[in-house]
ROTORVEX-297288 format. One record per residue (C-alpha): x, y, z; residue in one letter. Coordinates in nm, 3 decimals. Layout:
// residues N
LOTI	c1	c2	c3	code
LOTI	X	Y	Z	a $
...
***
This chain:
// residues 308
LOTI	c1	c2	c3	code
LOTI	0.000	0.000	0.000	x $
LOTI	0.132	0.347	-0.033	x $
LOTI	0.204	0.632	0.160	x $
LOTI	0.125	0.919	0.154	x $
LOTI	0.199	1.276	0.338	x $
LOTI	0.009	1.598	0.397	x $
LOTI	0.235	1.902	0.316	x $
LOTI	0.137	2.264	0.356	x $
LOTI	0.144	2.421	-0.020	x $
LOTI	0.325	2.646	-0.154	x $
LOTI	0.642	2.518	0.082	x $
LOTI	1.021	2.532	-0.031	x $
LOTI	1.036	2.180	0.138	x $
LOTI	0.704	1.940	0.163	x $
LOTI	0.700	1.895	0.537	x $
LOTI	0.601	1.586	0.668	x $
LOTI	0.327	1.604	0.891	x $
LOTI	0.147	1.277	0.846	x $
LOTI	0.170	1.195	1.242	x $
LOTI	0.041	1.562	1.312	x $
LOTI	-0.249	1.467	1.100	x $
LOTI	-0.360	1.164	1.246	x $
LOTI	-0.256	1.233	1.643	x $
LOTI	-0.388	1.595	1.632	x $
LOTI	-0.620	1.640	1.349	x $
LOTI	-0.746	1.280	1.334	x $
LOTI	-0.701	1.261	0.972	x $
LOTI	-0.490	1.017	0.791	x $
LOTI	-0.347	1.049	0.467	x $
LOTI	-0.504	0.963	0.199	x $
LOTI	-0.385	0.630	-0.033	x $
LOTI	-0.381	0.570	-0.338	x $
LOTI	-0.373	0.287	-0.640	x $
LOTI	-0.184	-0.041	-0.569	x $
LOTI	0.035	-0.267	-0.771	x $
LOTI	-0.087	-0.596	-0.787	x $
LOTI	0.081	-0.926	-0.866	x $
LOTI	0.103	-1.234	-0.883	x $
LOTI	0.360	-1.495	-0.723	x $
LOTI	0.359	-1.874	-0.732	x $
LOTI	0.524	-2.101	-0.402	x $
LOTI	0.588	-2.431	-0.442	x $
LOTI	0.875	-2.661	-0.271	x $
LOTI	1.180	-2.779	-0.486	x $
LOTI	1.279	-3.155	-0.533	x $
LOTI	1.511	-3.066	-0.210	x $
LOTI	1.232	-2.983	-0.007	x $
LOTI	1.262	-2.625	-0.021	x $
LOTI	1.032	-2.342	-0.082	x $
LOTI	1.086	-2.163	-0.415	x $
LOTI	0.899	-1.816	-0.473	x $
LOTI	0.883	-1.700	-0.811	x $
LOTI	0.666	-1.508	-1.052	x $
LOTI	0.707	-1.687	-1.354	x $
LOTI	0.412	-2.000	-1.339	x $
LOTI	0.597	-2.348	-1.256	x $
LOTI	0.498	-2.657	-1.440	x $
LOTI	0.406	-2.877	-1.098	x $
LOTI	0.161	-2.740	-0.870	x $
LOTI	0.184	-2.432	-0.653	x $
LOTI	-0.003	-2.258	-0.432	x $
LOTI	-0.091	-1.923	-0.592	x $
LOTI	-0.029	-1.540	-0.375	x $
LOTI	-0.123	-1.209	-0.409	x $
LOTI	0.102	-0.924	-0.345	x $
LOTI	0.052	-0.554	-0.340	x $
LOTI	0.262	-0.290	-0.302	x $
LOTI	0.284	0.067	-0.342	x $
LOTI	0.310	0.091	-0.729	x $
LOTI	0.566	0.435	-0.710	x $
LOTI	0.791	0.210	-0.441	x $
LOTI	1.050	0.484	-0.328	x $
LOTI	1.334	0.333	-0.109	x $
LOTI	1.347	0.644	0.099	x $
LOTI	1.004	0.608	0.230	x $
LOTI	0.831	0.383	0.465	x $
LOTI	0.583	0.179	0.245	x $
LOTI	0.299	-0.054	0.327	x $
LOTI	0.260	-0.422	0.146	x $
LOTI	-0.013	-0.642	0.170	x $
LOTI	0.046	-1.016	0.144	x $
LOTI	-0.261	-1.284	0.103	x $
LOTI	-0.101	-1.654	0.177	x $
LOTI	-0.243	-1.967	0.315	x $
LOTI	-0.567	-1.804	0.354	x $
LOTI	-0.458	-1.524	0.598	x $
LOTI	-0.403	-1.188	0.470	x $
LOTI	-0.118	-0.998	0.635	x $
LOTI	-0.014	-0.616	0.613	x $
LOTI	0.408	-0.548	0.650	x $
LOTI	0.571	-0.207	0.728	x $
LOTI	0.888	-0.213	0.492	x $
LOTI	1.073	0.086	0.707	x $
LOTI	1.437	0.182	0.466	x $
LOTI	1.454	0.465	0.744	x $
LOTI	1.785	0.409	0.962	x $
LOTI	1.629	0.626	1.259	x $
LOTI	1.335	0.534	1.476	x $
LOTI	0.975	0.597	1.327	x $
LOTI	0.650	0.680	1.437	x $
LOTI	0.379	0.501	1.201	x $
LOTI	-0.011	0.508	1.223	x $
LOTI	-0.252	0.370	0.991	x $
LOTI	-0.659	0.328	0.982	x $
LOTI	-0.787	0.005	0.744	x $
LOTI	-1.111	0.045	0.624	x $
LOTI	-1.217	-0.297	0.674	x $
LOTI	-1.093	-0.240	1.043	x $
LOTI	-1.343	0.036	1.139	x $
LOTI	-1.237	0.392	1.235	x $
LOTI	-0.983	0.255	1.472	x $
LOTI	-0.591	0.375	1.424	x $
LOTI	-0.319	0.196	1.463	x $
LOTI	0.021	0.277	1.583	x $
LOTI	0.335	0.104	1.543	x $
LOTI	0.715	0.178	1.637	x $
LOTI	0.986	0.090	1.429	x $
LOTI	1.336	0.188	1.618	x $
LOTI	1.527	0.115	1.265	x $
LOTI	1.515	-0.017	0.912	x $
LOTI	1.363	-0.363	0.855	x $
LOTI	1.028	-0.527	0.744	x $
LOTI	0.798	-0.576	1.003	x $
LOTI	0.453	-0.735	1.041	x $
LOTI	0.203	-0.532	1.147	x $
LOTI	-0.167	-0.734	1.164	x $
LOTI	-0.264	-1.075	1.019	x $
LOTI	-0.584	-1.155	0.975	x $
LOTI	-0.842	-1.396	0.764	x $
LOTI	-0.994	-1.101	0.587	x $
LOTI	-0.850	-0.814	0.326	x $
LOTI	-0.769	-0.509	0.485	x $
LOTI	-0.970	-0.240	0.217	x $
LOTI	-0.863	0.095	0.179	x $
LOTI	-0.584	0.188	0.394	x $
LOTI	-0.456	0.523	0.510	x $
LOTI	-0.163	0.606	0.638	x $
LOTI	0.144	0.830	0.805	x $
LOTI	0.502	0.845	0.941	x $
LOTI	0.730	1.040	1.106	x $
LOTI	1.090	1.032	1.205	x $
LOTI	1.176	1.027	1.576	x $
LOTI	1.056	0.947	1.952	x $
LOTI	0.776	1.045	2.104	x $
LOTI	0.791	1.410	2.326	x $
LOTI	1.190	1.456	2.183	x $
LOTI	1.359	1.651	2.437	x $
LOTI	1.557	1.895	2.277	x $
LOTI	1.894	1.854	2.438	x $
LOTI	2.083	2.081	2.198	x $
LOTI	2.008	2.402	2.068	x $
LOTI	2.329	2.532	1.912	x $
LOTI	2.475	2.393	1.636	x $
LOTI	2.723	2.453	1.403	x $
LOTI	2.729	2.656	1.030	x $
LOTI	2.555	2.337	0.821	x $
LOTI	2.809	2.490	0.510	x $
LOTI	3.159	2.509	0.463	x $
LOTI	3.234	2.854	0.288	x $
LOTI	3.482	3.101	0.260	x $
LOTI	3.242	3.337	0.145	x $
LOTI	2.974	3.523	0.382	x $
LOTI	2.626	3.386	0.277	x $
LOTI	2.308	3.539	0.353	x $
LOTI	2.019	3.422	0.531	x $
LOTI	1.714	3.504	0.291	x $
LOTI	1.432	3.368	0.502	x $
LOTI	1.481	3.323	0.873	x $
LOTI	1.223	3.215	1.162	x $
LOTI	0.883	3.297	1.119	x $
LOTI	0.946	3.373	0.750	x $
LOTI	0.640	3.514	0.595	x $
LOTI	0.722	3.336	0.248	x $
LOTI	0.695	2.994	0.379	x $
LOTI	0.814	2.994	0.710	x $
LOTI	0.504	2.986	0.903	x $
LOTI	0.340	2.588	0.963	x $
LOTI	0.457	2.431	1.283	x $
LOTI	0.674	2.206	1.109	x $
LOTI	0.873	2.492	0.954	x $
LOTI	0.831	2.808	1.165	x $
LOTI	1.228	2.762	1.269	x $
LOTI	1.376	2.696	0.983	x $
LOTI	1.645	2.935	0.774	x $
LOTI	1.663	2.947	0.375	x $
LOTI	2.010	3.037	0.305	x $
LOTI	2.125	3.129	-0.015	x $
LOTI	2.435	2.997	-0.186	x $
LOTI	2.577	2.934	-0.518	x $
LOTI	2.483	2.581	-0.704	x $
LOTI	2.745	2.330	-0.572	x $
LOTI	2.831	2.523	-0.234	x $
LOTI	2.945	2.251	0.041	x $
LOTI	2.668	2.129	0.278	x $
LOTI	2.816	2.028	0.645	x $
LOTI	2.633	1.882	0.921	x $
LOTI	2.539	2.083	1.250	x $
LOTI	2.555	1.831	1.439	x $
LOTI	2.686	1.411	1.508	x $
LOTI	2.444	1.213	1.424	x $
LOTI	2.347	0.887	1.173	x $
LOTI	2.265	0.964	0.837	x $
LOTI	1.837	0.861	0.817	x $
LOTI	1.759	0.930	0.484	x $
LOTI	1.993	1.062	0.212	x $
LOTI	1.772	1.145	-0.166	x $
LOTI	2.006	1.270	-0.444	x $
LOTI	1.836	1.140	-0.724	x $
LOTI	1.589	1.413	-0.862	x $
LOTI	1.728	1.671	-1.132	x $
LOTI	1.429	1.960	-1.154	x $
LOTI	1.330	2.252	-0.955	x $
LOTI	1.039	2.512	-0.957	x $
LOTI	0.742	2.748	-0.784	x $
LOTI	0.498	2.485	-0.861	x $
LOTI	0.307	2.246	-0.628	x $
LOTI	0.443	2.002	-0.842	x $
LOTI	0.804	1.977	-0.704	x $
LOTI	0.677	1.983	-0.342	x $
LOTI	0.753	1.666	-0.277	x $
LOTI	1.044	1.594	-0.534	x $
LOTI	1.359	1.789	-0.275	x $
LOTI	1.671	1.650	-0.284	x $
LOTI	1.774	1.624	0.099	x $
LOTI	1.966	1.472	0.413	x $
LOTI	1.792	1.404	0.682	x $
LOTI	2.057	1.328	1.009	x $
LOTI	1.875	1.187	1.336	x $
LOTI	2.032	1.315	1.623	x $
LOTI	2.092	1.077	1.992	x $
LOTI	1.778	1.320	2.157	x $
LOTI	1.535	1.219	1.906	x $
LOTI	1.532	1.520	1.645	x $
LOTI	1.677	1.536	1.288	x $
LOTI	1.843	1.793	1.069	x $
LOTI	1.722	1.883	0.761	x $
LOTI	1.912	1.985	0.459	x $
LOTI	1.675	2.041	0.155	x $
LOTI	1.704	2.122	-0.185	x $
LOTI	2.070	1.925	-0.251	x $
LOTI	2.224	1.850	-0.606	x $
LOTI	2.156	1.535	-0.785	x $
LOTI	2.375	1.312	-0.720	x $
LOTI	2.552	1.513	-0.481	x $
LOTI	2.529	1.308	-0.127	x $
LOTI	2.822	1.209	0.012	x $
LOTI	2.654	0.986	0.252	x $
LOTI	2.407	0.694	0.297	x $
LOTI	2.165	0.585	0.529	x $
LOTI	2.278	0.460	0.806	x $
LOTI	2.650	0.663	0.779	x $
LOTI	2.755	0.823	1.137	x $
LOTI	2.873	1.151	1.035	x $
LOTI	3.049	1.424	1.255	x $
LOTI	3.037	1.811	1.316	x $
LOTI	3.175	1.995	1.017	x $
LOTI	3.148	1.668	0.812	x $
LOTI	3.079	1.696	0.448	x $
LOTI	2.738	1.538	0.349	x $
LOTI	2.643	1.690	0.002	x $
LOTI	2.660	2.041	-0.224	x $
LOTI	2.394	2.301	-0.289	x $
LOTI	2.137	2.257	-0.564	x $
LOTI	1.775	2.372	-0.627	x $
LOTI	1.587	2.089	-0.627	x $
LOTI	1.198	2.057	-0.548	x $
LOTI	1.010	2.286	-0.483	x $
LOTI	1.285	2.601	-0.519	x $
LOTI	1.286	2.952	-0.661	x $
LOTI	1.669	2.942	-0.684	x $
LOTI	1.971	2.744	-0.527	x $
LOTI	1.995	2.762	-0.183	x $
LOTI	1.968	2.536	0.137	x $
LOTI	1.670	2.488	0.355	x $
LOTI	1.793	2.402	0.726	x $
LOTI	1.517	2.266	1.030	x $
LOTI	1.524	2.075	1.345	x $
LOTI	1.207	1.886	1.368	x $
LOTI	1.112	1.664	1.676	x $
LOTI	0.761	1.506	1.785	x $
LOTI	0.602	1.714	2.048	x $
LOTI	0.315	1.638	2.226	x $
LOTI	0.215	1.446	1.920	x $
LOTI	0.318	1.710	1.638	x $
LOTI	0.578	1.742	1.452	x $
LOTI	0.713	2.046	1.517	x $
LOTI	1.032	2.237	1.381	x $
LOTI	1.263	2.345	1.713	x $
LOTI	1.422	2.676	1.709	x $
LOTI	1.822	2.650	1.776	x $
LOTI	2.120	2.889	1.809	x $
LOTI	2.457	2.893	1.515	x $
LOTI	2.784	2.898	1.628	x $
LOTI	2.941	3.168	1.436	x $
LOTI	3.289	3.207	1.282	x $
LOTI	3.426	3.361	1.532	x $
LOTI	3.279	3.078	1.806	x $
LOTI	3.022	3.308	1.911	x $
LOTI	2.682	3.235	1.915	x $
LOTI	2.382	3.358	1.826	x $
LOTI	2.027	3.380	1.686	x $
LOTI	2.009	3.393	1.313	x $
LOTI	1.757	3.575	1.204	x $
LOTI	1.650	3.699	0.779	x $
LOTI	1.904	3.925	0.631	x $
LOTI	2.246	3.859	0.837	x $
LOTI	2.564	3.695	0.661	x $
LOTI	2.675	3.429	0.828	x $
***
């Protein structure tokens, strides 16, 4: 089954808000078409059980899969399996951070469903002798009430050049939902190097889209890095260049560490990177406001305008 998240339009960087939806709102995302096919099981002359989805020539018991049809293996997805007579729904989580993931069935009533993943893997969620219907869905990265236990982090680019902060907190341009009222939009040339803030392990790293634009479109096509941190929040670094990551899931990366360059990619007016701290709080997923640690080893609060 697929997944799918609620972003706020007209966004530099589709925010993820699917748990705010359903623990807040009570609304789940909404899913769309399945793939369906078709795979044969049958035990070898050794005994063993063969899955394939070419037809064998002695018997086999016949299964249904589905699966998301636009599988993207950045994104928790949903798949439904129908075997021996039982129909079972798996989490496939490619996330290397923990995950908060709630779903509704309509064949289940109006009850939701939560389920904690603490890392990637495939996981079974509910077996039972009927199909599951229409299911609805959402996920977010992190523990439940995150504890900020950091607020100052380091420049997340490594530049000998003063860049400028074009949008800061509370940004009027896009800066204003919960899950990006602290965030900064600074601007830098195309292929400027991206640094991490802060240690951390490398959750999701997406390189692979080209295009960028004003339209709703690209909201959900941004390049980005997403770094969970030991207190339960992430960094986000939006809007990287194709094929520009210089880390994978899973990587632990350091302070000052390179992780990618600059690009424009999503849902962008021009090259630039889009920096948040987002944590679950009190069942939202909220952006956290944070301090820089300057050049000079100060801190401070960045705010719209300044060169950092």
């Amino acid at each position: 089954m697929p997944l799918n998240f609620s972003t706020e339009p007209k966004r530099p960087f589709p925010i993820r808000l699917g748990l705010l939806a359903v623990l807040l709102s009570y609304c789940l995302t909404t899913s769309t078409s399945n793939a369906q096919s078709k795979i044969y099981k049958y035990k070898d002359e050794n005994g063993k059980w063969v899955f394939t989805d070419k037809k064998p020539k002695q018997a086999a018991e016949t299964i249904q899969l589905k699966t998301r049809g636009n599988a993207s293996k950045h994104e928790p997805w949903l798949e439904t399996l129908r075997e021996d007579g039982k129909h079972r729904l798996f989490l496939n989580n490619p996330v290397h951070a923990p995950i908060q993931f709630i779903y509704r069935a309509s064949r289940l009533g109006k009850k939701r469903f939560r389920f904690s993943a603490e890392g990637p893997g495939r996981f079974l969620l509910r077996e039972q002798d009927t199909a599951f219907g229409e299911i609805k869905s959402g996920w977010a990265i992190g523990k439940l009430n995150v504890v900020h236990s950091q607020s100052v982090y380091e420049l997340p680019f490594s530049s000998k050049k003063r860049l400028l902060i074009s949008q800061g907190f509370n940004g009027r341009f896009s800066h204003t939902g919960i899950g990006n009222r602290n965030a900064l939009d600074i601007a830098m040339e195309v292929g400027t190097d991206i640094a991490a803030a802060r240690p951390g392990v490398v959750a999701i790293a997406k390189d692979d889209y080209h295009m960028g634009g004003a339209k709703s479109f690209f909201l959900d096509k941004a390049n980005h890095i997403t770094v969970y941190h030991d207190d339960g929040s992430s960094a986000i670094y939006a809007h990287i260049l194709q094929g520009s990551a210089k880390v994978k899931p899973g990587d632990k990366v350091r302070a000052g560490q390179l992780i990618a360059r600059a690009g424009s990619s999503g849902y962008s007016t021009g090259p630039h990177l889009h920096f948040v701290i987002r944590g679950i709080v009190g069942g939202r997923v909220a952006s956290l406001p944070f301090r820089l640690r300057g050049r000079d080893g100060k801190t401070f609060n960045p705010r719209a305008g300044q060169k950092i």
